[in-house]
C-alpha positions as CSV (number, residue, x, y, z in Angstrom):
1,X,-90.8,71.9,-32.5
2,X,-91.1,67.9,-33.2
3,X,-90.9,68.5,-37.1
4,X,-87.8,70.6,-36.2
5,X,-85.7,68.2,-34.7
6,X,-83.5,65.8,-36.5
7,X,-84.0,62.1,-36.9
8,X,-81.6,59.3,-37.5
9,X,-82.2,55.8,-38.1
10,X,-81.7,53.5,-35.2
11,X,-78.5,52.7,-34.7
12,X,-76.7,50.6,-32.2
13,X,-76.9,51.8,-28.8
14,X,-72.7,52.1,-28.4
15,X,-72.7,55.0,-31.4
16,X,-76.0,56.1,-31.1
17,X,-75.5,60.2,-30.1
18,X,-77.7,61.2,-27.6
19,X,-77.4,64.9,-28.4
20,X,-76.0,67.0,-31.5
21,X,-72.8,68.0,-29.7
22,X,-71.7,64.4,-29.6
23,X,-72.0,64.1,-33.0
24,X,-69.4,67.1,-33.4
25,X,-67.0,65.7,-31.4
26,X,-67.0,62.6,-33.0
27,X,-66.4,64.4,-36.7
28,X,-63.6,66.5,-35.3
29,X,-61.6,63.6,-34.0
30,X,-61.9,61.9,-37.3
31,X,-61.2,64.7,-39.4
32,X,-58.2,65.0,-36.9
33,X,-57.3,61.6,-37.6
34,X,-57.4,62.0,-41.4
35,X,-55.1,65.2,-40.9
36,X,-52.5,63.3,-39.1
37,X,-52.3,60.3,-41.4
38,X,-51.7,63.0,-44.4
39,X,-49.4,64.8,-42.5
40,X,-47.0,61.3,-41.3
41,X,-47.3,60.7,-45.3
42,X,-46.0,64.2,-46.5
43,X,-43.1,64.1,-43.7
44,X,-41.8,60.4,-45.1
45,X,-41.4,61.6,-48.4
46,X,-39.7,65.1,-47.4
47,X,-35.9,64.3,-48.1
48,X,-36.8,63.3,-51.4
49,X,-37.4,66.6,-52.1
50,X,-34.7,68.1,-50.4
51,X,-32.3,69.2,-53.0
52,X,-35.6,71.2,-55.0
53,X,-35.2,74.4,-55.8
54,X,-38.0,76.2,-55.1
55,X,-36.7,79.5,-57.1
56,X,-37.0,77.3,-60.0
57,X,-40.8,77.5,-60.4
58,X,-42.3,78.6,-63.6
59,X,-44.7,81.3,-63.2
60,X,-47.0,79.4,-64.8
61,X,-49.2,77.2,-61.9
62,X,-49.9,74.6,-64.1
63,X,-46.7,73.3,-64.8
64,X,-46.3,72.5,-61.4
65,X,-47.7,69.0,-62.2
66,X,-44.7,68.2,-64.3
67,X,-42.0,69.4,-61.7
68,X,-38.9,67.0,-60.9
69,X,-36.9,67.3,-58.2
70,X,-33.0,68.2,-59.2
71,X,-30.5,65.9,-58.8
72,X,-27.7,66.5,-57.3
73,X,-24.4,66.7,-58.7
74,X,-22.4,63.7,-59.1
75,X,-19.1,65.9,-57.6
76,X,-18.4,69.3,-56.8
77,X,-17.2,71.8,-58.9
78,X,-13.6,72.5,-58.6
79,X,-13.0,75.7,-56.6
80,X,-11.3,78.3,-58.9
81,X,-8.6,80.5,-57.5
82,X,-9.7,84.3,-57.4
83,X,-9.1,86.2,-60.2
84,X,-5.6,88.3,-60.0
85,X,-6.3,91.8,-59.0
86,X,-5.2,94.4,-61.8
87,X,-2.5,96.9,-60.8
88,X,-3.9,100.0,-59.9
89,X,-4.2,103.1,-62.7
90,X,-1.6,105.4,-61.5
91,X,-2.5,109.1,-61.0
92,X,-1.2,111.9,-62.0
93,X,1.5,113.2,-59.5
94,X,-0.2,116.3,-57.8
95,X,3.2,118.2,-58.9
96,X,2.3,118.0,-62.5
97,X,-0.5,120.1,-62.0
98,X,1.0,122.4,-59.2
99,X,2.1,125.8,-61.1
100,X,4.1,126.4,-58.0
101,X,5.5,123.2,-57.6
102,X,8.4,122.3,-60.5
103,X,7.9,118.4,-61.9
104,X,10.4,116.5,-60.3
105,X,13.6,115.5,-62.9
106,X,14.1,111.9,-62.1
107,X,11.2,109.8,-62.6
108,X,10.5,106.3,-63.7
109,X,8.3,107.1,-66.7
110,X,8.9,105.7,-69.8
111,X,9.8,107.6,-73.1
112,X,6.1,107.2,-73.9
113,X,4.4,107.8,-70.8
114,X,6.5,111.1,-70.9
115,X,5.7,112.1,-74.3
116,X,2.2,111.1,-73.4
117,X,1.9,113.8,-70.6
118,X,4.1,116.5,-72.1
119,X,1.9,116.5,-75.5
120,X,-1.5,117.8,-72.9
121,X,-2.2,121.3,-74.0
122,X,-4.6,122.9,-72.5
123,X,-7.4,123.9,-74.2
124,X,-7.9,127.5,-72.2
125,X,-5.3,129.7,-72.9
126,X,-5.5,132.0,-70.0
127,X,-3.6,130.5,-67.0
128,X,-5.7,130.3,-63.3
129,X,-2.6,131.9,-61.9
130,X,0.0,133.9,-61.8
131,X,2.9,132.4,-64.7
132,X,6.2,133.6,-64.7
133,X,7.5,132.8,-68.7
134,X,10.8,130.8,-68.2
135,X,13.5,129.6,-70.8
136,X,14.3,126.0,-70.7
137,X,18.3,125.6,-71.2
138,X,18.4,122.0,-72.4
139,X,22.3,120.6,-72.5
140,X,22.7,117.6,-74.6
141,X,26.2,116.7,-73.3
142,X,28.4,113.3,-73.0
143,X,30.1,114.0,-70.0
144,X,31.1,117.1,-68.1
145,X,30.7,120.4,-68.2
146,X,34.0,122.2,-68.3
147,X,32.2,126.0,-69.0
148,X,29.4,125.4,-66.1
149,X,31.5,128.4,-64.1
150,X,30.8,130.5,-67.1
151,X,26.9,130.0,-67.1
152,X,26.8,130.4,-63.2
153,X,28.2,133.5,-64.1
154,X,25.2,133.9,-67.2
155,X,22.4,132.9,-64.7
156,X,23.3,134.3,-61.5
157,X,20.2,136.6,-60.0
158,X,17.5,135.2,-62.5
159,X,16.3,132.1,-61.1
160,X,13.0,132.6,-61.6
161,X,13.3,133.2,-65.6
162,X,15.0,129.8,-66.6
163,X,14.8,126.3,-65.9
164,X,17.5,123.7,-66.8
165,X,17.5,120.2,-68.0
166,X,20.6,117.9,-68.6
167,X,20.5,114.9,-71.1
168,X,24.2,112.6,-70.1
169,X,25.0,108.9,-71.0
170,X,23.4,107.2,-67.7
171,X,26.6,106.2,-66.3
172,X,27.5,109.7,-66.1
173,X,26.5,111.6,-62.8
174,X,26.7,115.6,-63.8
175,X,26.2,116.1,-60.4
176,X,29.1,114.6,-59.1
177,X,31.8,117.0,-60.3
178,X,29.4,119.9,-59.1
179,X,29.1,121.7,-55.7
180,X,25.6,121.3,-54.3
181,X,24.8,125.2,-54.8
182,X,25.5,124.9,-58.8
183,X,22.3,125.7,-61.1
184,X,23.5,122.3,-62.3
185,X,23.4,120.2,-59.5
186,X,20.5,117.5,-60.0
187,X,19.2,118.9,-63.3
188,X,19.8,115.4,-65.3
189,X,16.6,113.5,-66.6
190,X,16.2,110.5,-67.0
191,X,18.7,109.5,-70.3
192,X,19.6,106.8,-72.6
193,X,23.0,106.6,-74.5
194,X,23.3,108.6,-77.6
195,X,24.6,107.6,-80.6
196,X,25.9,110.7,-83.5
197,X,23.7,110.7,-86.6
198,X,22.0,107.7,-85.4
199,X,17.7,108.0,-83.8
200,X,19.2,107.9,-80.6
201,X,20.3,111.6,-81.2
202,X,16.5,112.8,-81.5
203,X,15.7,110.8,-79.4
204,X,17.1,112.5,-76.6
205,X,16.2,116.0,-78.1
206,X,12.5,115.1,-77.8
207,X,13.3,113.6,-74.2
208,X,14.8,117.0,-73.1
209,X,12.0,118.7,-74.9
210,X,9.1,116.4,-72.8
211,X,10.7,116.7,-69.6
212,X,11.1,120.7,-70.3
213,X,7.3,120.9,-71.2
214,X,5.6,119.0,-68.2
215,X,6.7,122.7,-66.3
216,X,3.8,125.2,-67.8
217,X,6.0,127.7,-66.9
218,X,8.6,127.3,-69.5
219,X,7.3,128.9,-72.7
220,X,11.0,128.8,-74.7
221,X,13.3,126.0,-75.4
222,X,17.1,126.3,-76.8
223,X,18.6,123.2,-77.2
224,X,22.9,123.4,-76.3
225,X,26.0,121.5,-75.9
226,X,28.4,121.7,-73.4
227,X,30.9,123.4,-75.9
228,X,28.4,126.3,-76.1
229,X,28.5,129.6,-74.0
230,X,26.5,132.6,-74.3
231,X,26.9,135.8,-76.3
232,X,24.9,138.3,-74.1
233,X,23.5,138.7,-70.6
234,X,20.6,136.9,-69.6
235,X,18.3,140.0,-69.5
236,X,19.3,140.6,-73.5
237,X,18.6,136.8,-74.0
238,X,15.4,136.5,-72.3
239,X,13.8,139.0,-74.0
240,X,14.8,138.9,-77.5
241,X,13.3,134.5,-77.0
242,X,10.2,135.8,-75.0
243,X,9.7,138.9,-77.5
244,X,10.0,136.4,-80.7
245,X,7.5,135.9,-83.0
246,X,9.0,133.1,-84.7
247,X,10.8,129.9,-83.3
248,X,14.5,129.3,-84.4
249,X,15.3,126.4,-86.4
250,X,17.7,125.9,-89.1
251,X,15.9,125.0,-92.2
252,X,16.3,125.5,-95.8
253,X,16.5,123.4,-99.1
254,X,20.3,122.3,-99.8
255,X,20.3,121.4,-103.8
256,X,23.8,119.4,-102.9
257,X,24.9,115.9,-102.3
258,X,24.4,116.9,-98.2
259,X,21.1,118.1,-98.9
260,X,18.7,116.6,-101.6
261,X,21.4,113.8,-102.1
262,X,20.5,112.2,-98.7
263,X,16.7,112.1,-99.4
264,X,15.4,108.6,-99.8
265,X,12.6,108.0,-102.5
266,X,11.3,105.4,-99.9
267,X,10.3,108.3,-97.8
268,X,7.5,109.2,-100.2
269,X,4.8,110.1,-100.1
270,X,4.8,110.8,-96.5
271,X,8.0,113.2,-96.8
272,X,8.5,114.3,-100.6
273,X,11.3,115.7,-102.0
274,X,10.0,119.0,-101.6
275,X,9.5,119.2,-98.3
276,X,12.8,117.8,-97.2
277,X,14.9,120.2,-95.5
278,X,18.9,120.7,-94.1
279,X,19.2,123.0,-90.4
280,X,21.5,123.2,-88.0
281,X,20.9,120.1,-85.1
282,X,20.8,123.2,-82.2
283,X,17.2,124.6,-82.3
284,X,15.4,127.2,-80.2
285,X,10.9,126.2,-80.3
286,X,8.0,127.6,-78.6
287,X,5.5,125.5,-76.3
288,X,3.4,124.6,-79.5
289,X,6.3,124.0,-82.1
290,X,8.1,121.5,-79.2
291,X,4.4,119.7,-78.9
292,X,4.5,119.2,-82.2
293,X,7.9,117.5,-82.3
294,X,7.0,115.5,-79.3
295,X,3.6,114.3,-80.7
296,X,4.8,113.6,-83.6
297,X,3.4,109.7,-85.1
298,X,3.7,110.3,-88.8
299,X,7.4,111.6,-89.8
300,X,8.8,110.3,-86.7
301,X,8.7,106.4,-88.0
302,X,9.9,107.6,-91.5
303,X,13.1,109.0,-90.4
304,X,14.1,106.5,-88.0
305,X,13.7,103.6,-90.9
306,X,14.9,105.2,-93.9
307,X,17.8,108.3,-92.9
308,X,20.6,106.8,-91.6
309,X,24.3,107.2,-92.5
310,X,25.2,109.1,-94.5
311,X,21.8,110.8,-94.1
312,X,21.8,112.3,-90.5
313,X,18.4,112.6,-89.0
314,X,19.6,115.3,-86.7
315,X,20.4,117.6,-89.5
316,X,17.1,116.6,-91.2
317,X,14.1,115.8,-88.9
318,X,13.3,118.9,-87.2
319,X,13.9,121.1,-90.0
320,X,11.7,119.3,-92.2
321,X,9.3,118.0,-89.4
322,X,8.7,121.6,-89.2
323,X,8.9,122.7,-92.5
324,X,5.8,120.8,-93.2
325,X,3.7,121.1,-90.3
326,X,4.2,125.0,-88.4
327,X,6.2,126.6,-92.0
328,X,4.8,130.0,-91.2
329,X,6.1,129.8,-86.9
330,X,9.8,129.6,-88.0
331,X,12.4,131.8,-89.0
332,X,14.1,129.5,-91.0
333,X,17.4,130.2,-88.8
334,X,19.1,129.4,-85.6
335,X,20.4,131.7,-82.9
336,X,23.9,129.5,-82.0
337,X,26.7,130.6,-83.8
338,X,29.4,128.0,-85.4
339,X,32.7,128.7,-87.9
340,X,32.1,127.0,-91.0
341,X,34.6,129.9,-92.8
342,X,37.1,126.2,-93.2
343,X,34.5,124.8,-95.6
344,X,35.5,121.4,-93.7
345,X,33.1,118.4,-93.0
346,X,33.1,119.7,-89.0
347,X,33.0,123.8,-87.7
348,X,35.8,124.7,-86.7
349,X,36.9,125.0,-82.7
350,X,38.0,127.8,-80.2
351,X,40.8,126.7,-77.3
352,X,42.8,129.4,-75.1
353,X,44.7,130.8,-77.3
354,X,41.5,131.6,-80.4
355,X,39.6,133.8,-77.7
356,X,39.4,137.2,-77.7
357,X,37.7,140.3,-77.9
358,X,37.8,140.8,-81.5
359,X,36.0,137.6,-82.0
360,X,33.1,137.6,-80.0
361,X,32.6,141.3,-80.8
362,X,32.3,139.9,-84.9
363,X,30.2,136.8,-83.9
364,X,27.9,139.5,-81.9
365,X,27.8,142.2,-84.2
366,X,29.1,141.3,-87.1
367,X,25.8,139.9,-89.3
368,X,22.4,140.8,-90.3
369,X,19.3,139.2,-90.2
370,X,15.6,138.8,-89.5
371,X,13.9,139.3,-86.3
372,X,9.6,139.7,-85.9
373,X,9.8,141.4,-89.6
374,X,12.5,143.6,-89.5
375,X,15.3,143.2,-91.8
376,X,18.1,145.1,-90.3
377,X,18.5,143.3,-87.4
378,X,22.3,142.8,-86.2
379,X,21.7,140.8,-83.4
380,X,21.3,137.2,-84.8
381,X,23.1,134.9,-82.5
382,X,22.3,134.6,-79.2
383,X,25.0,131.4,-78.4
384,X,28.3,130.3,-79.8
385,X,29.6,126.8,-80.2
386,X,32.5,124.6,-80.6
387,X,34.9,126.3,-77.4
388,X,36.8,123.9,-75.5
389,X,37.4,123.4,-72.2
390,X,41.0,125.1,-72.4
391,X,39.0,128.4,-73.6
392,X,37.4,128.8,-69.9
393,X,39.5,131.1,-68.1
394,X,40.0,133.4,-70.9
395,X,36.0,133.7,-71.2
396,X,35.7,134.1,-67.6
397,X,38.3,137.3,-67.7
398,X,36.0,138.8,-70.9
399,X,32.9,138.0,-69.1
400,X,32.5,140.8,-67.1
401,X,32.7,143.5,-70.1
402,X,29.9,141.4,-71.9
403,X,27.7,141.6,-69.1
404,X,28.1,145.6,-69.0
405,X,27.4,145.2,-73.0
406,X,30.6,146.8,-73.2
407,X,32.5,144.4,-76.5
């Protein structure tokens, strides 16, 4: 046990341990002294590293060594305003999609966003639901409508089958010289003044023709005026448009001064000579022919900066718009009547005392013509145009005995 023990040197008597556990205690409280000093030295120099960024270290642990502290900046950065937030996308109306619910007329769409939604066809054919085929009667008009009693007459029982859409100059309220229970009353789209043989005049065509075709129930579209009036009852009408093969639009080559003479050369080569065409301004489409006049990027632009006075794009554009693009849809005629027997540069008009039976029963039956193939066809116009306001009560007493298909 003696060689066992430990053995220290002599030492003075004050620090001289007298057992090993003294000796521990004395090493603890320096160590603990040590300790303390280091830790008083680390906390003086803490604020110098305040502003470090300890999400700054490299990964690497030996680049530690060559750390700075950052520096603050010299002044804050200038707050910036929040960004602007962007006006919301509109949606689509839920009526626009609702086969039972009819767009509404007035709206605040623009020309484009109009055209925009009205060129959307869908790519299935076979409707989710149960469609009713309407007619879209589309009146291009300036002001009133002195025969409206006439058509009440026309459309009377057959709501269902038709739908109607008014183009007037804005100022013009159609609804104002109308009773509230007219088929007339709040039919007027949003319109912009029209100008004869000027842009403005298509434009307003393919205005009536987007507004028509946002309603997937309307499947034909006749464009009139509000000197037109209608040859046979609505039953006769609605099935000779919804039984068509072919659309109705005036179109043909003209070898004249009115017809080839009014082609400009700067047209070409996106219209050529051969494909311009002469028709009658009062049409009668289908859903995919009025898309394609709606749609319509390439012609469009043509027209509008090279046929003006004396070339008159509503006598040209559609005819040849669809001479090129749908030639094998049309029938290369139209269904509304006019009198051009006075070989005059305007048709010739019907007041009080022109009307009569003999007339309509000549305009009715009295040409032949082309319908789904057949050739012998006397039924050909389906409208008459040019009768003035004077001619209303003498229509209204002849009526009747057209409605019973008896003149």
């Amino acid at each position: 046990m003696a060689n066992d023990q430990l053995k220290y040197s002599p030492l003075p008597s004050k620090l001289h341990p007298s057992s090993p556990s003294q000796f521990s205690q004395i090493f603890r409280f320096l160590f603990l002294l040590i300790g303390f000093s280091i830790g008083m030295a680390i906390g003086l120099n803490l604020n110098s590293f305040s502003s470090f960024n300890i999400f700054s270290f490299p990964s690497s642990p030996s680049t530690l060594l060559f750390l700075k502290p950052q520096q603050p900046p010299s002044s804050p950065p200038p707050s910036q305003p929040p960004s602007p937030l962007l006006p919301p996308v509109p949606l689509p109306s839920p009526e626009f999609f609702d086969p039972n619910v009819e767009p509404p007329l007035m709206h605040r769409m623009t020309d484009d966003e109009v055209f925009w939604r009205a060129s959307m066809v869908p790519l299935i054919k076979e409707f989710p639901y149960e469609r009713v085929p309407k007619v879209a009667f589309m009146f291009l008009i300036k002001g009133p409508l002195p025969l409206a009693p006439l058509w009440e007459m026309f459309f009377k029982g057959h709501e269902r089958l038709f739908s109607i859409y008014v183009h007037t100059h804005p100022s013009y309220n159609v609804s104002s010289s109308l009773p509230p229970g007219s088929v007339f009353y709040g039919r007027r789209i949003p319109s912009q003044p029209v100008q004869w043989g000027r842009p403005s005049m298509i434009d307003a065509e393919r205005r009536l023709l987007a507004n028509a075709l946002l309603d997937f129930s309307n499947e034909r579209f006749i464009l009139l005026s509000e000197t037109c009036i209608p040859l046979y009852n609505f039953t006769t009408v609605y099935n000779y448009l919804l039984n068509s093969e072919h659309t109705f639009v005036s179109s043909y080559d003209d070898p004249r001064k009115i017809g080839r003479g009014r082609y400009n050369p700067q047209m070409f080569p996106t219209v050529a000579i051969a494909d311009w065409r002469k028709g009658s301004q009062w049409f009668e489409v289908d859903r995919t022919v009025a898309s394609e006049i709606i749609s319509d990027k390439t012609y469009y632009p043509v027209f509008r900066n090279h046929c003006g006075p004396p070339c008159y794009m509503d006598e040209h554009y559609i005819p040849t718009l669809v001479n090129i693009v749908l030639p094998d849809r049309n029938s290369n005629r139209t269904v509304t009547w006019v009198d051009w027997s006075k070989n005059g540069p305007h048709p010739g008009r019907f007041g009080r005392r022109e009307i009569s039976v003999e007339l309509l029963s000549k305009v009715r039956f009295g040409f032949n013509c082309t319908y789904n193939g057949n050739d012998t066809v006397s039924l050909c116009f389906l409208f008459a145009r040019k009768f003035m306001p004077d001619s209303l009560q003498p229509l209204l007493k002849i009526w009747p005995s057209l409605l019973e298909g008896l003149v």
